[in-house]
C-alpha positions as CSV (number, residue, x, y, z in Angstrom):
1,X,80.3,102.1,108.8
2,X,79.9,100.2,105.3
3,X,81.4,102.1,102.1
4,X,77.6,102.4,101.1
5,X,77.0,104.4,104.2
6,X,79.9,106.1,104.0
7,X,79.1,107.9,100.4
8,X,75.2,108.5,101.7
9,X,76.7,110.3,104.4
10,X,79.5,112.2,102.3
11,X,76.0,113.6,100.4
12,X,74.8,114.6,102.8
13,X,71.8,111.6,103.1
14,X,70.7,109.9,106.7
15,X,70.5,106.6,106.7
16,X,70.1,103.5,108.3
17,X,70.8,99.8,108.0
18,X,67.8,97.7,108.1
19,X,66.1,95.4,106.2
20,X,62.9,96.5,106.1
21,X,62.1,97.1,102.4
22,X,59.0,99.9,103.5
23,X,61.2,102.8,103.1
24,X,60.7,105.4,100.5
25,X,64.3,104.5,99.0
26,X,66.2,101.1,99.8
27,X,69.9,101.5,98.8
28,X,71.1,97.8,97.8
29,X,73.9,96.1,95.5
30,X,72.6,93.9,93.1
31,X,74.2,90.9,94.4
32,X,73.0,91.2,97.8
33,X,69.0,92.1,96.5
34,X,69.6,89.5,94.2
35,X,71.1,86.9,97.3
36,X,68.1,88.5,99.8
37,X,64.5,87.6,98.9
38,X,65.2,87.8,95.0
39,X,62.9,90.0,92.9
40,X,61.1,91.7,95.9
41,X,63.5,94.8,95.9
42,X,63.6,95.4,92.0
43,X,59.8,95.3,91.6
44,X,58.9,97.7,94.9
45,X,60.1,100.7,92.7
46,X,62.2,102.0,95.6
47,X,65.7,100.2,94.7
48,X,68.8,102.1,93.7
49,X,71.3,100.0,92.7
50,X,74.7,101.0,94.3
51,X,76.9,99.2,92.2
52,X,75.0,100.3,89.0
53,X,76.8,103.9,89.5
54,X,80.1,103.1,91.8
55,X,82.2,99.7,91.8
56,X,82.7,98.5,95.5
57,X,85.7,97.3,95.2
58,X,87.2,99.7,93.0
59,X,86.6,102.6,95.6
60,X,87.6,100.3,98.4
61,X,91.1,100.1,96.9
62,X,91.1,103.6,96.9
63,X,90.1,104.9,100.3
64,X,92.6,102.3,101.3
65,X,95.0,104.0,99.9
66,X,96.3,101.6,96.8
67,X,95.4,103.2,94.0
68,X,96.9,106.4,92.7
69,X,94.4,107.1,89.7
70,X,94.6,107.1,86.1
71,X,98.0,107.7,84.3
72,X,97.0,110.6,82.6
73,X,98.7,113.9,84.0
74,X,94.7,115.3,85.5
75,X,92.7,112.8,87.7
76,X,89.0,113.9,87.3
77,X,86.9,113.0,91.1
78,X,85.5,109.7,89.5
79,X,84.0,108.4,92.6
80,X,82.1,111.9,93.6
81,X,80.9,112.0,90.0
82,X,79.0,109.0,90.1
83,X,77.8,109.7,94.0
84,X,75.9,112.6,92.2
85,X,74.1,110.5,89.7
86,X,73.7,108.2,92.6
87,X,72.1,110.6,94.3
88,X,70.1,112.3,91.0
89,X,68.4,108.4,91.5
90,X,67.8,108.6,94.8
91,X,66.3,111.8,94.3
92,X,64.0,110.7,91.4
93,X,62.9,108.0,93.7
94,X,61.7,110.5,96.0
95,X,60.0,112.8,93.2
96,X,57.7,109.5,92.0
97,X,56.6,108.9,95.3
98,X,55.6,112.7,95.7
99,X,58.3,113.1,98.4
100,X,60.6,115.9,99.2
101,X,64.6,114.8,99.6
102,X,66.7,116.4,102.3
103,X,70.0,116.5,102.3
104,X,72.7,118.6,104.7
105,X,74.2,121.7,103.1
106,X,78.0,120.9,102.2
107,X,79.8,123.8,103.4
108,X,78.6,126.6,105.8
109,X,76.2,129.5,104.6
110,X,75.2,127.0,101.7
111,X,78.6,128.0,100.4
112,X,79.1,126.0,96.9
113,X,82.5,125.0,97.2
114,X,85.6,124.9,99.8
115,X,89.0,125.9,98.8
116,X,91.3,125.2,101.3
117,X,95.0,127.0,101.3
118,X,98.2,125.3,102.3
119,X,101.8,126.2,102.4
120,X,104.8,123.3,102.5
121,X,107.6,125.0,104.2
122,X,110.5,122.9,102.6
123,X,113.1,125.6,103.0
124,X,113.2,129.4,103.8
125,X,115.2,130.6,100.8
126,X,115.9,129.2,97.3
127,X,118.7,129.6,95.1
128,X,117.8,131.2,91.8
129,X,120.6,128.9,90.8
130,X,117.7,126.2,90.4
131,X,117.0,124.9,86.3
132,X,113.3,125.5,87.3
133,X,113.8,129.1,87.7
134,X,115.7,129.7,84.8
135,X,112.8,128.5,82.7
136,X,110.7,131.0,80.6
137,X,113.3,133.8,81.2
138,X,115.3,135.7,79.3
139,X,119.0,135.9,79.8
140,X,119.5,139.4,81.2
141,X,116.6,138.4,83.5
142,X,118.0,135.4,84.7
143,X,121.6,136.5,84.4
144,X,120.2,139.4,87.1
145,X,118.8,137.0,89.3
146,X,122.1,135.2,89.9
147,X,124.5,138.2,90.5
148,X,121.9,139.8,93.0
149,X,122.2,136.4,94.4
150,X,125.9,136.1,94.5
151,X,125.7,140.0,96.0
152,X,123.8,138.4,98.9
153,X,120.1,139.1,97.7
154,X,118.4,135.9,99.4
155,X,114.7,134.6,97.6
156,X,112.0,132.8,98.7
157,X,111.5,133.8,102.5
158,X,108.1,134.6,101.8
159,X,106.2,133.4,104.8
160,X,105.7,137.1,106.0
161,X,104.8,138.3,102.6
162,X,101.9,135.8,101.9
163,X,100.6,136.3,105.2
164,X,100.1,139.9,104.5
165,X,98.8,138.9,100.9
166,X,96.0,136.9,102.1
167,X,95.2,138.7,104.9
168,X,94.8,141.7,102.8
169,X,92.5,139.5,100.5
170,X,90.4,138.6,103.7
171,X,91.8,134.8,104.0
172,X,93.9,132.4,105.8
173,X,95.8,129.6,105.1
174,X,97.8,126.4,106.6
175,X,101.5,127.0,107.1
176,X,102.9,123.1,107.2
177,X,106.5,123.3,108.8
178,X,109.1,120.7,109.5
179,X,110.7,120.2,112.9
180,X,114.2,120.4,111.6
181,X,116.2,122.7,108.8
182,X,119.5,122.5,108.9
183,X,120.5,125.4,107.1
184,X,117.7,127.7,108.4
185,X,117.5,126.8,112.3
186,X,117.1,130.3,113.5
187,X,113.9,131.1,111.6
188,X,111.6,128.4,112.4
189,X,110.0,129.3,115.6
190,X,110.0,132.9,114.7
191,X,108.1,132.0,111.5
192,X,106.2,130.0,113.5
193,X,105.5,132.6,116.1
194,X,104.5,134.7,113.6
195,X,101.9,132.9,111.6
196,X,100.3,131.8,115.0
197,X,100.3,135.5,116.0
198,X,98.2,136.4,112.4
199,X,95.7,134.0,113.3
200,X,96.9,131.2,110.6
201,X,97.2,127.8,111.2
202,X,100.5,125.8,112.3
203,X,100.3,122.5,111.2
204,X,102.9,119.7,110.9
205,X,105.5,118.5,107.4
206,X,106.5,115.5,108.2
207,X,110.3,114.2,107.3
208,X,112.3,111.6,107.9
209,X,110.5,108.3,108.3
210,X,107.7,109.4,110.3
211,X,105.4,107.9,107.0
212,X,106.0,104.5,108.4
213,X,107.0,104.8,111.8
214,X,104.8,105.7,114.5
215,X,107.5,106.6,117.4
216,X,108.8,109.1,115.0
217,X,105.5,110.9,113.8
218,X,104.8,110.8,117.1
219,X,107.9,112.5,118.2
220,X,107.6,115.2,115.2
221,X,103.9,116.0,116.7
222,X,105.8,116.7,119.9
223,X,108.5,119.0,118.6
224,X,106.1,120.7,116.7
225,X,103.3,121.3,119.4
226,X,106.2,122.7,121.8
227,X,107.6,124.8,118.8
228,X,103.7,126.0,118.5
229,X,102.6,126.0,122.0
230,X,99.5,124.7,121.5
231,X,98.1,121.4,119.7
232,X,98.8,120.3,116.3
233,X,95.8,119.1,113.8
234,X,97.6,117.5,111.0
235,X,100.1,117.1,108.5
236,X,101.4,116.7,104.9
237,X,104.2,114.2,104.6
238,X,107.5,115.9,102.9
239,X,108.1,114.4,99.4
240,X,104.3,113.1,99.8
241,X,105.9,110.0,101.2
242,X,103.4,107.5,101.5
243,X,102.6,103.8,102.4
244,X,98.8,102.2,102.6
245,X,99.5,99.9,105.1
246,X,101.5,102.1,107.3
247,X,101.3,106.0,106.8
248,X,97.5,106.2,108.0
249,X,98.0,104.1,111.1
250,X,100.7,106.6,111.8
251,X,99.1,109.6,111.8
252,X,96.1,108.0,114.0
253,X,98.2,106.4,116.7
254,X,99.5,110.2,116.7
255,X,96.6,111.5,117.8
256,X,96.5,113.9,114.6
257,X,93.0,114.4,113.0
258,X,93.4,115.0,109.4
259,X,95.8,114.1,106.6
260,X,97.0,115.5,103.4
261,X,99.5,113.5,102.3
262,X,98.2,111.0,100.2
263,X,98.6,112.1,96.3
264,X,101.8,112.2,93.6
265,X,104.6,114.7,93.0
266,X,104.0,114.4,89.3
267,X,100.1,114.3,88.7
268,X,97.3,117.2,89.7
269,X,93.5,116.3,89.9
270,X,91.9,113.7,92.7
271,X,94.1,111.5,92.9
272,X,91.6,109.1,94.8
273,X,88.9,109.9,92.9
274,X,87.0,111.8,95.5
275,X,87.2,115.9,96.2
276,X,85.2,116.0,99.2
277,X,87.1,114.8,103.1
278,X,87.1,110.9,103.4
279,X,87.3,108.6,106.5
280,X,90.4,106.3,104.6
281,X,90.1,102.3,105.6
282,X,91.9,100.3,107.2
283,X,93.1,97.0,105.6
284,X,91.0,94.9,107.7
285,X,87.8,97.0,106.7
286,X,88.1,99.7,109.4
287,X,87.3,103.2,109.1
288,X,90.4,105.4,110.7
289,X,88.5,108.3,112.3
290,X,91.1,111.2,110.6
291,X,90.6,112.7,107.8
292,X,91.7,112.8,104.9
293,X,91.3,116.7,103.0
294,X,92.4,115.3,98.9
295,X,94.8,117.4,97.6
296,X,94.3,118.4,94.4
297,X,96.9,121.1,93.2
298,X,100.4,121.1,93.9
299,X,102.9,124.0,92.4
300,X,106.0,121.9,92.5
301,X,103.9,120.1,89.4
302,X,103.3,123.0,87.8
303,X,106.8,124.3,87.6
304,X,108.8,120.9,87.1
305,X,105.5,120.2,84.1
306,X,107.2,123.3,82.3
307,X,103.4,125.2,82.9
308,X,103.3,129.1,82.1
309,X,101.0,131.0,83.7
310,X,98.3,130.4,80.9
311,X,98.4,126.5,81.4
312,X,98.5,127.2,85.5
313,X,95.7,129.6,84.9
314,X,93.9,127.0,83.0
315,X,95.0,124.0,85.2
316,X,93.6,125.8,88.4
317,X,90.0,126.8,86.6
318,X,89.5,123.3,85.8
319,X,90.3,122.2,89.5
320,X,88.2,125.1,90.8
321,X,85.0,124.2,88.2
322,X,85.3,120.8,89.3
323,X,84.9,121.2,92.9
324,X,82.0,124.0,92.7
325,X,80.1,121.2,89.8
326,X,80.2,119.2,92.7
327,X,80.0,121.0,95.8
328,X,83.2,119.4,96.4
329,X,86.8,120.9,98.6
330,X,89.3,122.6,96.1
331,X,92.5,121.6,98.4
332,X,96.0,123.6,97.1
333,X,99.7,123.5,98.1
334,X,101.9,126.6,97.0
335,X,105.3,126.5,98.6
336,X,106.5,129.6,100.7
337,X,109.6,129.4,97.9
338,X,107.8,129.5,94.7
339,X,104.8,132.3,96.1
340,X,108.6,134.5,94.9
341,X,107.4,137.5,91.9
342,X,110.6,137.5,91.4
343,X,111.9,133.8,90.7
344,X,108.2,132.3,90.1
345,X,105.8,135.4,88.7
346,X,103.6,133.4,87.1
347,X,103.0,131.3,90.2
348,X,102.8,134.5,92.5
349,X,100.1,135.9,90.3
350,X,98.1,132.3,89.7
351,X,97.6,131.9,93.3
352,X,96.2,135.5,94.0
353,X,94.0,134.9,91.1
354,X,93.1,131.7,92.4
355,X,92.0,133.2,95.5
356,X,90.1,135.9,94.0
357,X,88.2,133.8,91.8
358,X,87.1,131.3,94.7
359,X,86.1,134.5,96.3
360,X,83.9,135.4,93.6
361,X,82.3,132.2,93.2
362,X,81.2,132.3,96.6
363,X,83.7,129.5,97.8
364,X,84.1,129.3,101.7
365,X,87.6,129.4,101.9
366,X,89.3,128.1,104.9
367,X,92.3,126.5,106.4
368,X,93.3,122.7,106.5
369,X,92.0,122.8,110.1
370,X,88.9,124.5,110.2
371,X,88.1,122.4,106.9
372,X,88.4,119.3,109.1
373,X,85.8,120.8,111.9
374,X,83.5,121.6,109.6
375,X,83.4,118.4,108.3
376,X,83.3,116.2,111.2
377,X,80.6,119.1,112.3
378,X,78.7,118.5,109.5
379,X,79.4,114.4,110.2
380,X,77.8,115.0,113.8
381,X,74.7,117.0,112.5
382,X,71.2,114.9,112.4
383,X,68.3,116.5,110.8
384,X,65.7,113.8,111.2
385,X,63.3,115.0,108.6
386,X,59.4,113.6,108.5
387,X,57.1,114.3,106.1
388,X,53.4,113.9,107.4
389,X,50.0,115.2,105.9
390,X,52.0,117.1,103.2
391,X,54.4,118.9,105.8
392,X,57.9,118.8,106.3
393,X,59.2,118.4,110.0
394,X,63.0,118.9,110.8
395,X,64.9,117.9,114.2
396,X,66.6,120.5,115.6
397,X,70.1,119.3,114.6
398,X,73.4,121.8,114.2
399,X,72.2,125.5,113.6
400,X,75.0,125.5,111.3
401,X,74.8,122.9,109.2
402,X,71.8,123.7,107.1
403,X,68.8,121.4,105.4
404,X,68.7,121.0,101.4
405,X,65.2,120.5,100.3
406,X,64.9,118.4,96.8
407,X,60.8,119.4,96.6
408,X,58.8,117.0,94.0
409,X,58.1,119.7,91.7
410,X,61.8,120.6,91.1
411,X,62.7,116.9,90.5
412,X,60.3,116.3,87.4
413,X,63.2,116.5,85.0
């Protein structure tokens, strides 16, 4: 599948590869029109231009993984920005021609947006000892935290509390765990029992070298599928550990489906510049057939950024606007640690807000799994529209996965 393809499809657009310049729309780069019977396709009035809205080879570097956006602290979705004006051409193209445009819904029920909820389990306690938590508290505050601590009080095992949280919200989320903690041995499968037993997902936090190494991701999958009892989807490397000629390859020859590793510590936004799931590429051109969900939010930044709740609160609206402008997948990571009202309030009370305002907006709001599904679902889904003596005709396609009709009269602007 060419990168062309690859973005019709992501909007939603069938389409083949064929020379035969009688379609309604012919989708070209100028340098292959211009190599290909020169003039013909700019004078039919049916050419968009692909590389007048997205650079090939810029977005090839980044669905391969070697490019880690701007160096400003917020990455807007560049790519997915210009796949929409792309597809406003498109669209216009149809509209001259007196032509409806159908597209597949995004997300199911026509849903605008998709948050998805994950939780890194780095540890099952943290010291209140830590410089972050110390941050925007008073003295008697903090001073309290510590002696509570040193009386035995132990923070951030909040795995069973934000279970309850979102459950009572009407949601679930993606519990990522690692295979090993040394200091915390005992409560791994129980916490693992437990979030199965609530219906959440289990999925897989990667350590040790498992980013480059394909016998040890492999291995990890295995302790962690006979920890769960039952097959394991996907991951998030610990630390975000990441190499683009090695970390991809390892989570396919796993047998894994989807990723959500590659992003930074120390930035927020899209880091690839895309905010909907993405087939990455290979090296040699290939499209690996996992996906990868783009994470986009990350508290760890938050906190070691110095954010109060206002700037979270902001930060987190401006992610969420982004992704509904675009009908894109809000992806977020709070740590089972910092979900703490007690070391991390404003955290605690950002995320509920988060959720409730997704809610609000009408967001379909699902785990990293069921994300994934939907996707390749979506992927699978053929409408096969026709348009004959001013009627529309649809194929019978995925029930699910619902037509988008772009109607002439609605595209005059």
């Amino acid at each position: 599948m060419t990168l062309i393809e690859t973005v019709l499809r992501t909007l939603g657009l069938e389409c083949t590869v064929s020379e035969d310049r009688e379609s309604p729309c012919v989708v070209d780069t100028r340098h292959r029109a211009g190599r290909e019977n020169p003039g013909e396709a700019a004078s039919d009035g049916s050419t968009v231009y692909f590389d007048d809205y997205i650079q090939l080879e810029k977005m090839t570097l980044a669905v391969q993984g070697r490019t880690f956006g701007s160096p400003e602290f917020f990455t807007e979705p560049e790519f997915s920005i210009k796949s929409r004006a792309l597809f406003e051409s498109i669209r216009r193209v149809f509209a001259s021609k007196g032509l409806p445009l159908v597209a597949k819904s995004y997300w199911p029920n026509g849903a605008p947006a998709c948050l998805v909820l994950t939780h890194d389990v780095d540890w099952f306690s943290y010291s209140p000892l830590h410089k972050s938590v110390k941050q925007g508290k008073s003295l008697p505050r903090f001073s309290s935290l510590v002696v509570r601590y040193t009386l035995g009080k132990r923070y951030g095992d909040n795995i069973r509390s934000t279970v309850q949280l979102e459950s009572s919200m009407g949601v679930k989320s993606t519990f990522l765990f690692r295979t090993h903690y040394e200091a915390d041995k005992d409560k791994l499968a129980d916490s693992v029992r437990f979030c199965r037993n609530a219906g959440f997902e289990v999925a897989l936090h990667s350590a040790k070298k498992a980013y480059k190494y394909p016998p040890v991701m492999a291995q990890e999958k295995a302790e962690m599928e006979e920890l769960k009892g039952a097959p394991v989807s996907g991951l998030r490397q610990h630390e975000l550990r990441f190499e683009y000629d090695k970390t991809w390859d390892c989570v396919e020859s796993s047998g894994l489906t989807y990723d959500m590793t590659f992003g930074r510590n120390e930035k927020t936004g899209f880091i690839s510049g895309l905010c909907h799931p993405y087939h990455p590429m290979s090296l040699d051109g290939r499209a690996y057939d996992l996906l990868e969900i783009p994470t986009s939010f990350m508290d760890w930044t938050a906190i070691h950024a110095g954010m109060n709740f206002t700037a979270i609160r902001s930060l987190l609206d401006r992610l969420k606007r982004t992704a509904e402008s675009l009908n894109g997948c809000l992806c977020v990571n709070f740590h089972n640690t910092y979900i703490d009202r007690e070391l991390f309030p404003d955290i605690e009370k950002a995320y509920s807000l988060l959720i409730s305002d997704c809610k609000e907006a009408g967001f379909w709001i699902a785990t990293a799994e069921e994300c994934a599904g939907w996707w390749r679902k979506r992927e699978g889904t053929t409408l096969d529209p026709s348009f004959e003596d001013g009627r529309l005709r649809l194929g019978e396609g995925e029930g699910a996965v619902q037509p988008v009709v772009y109607w002439p009269e609605k595209s005059a602007d």
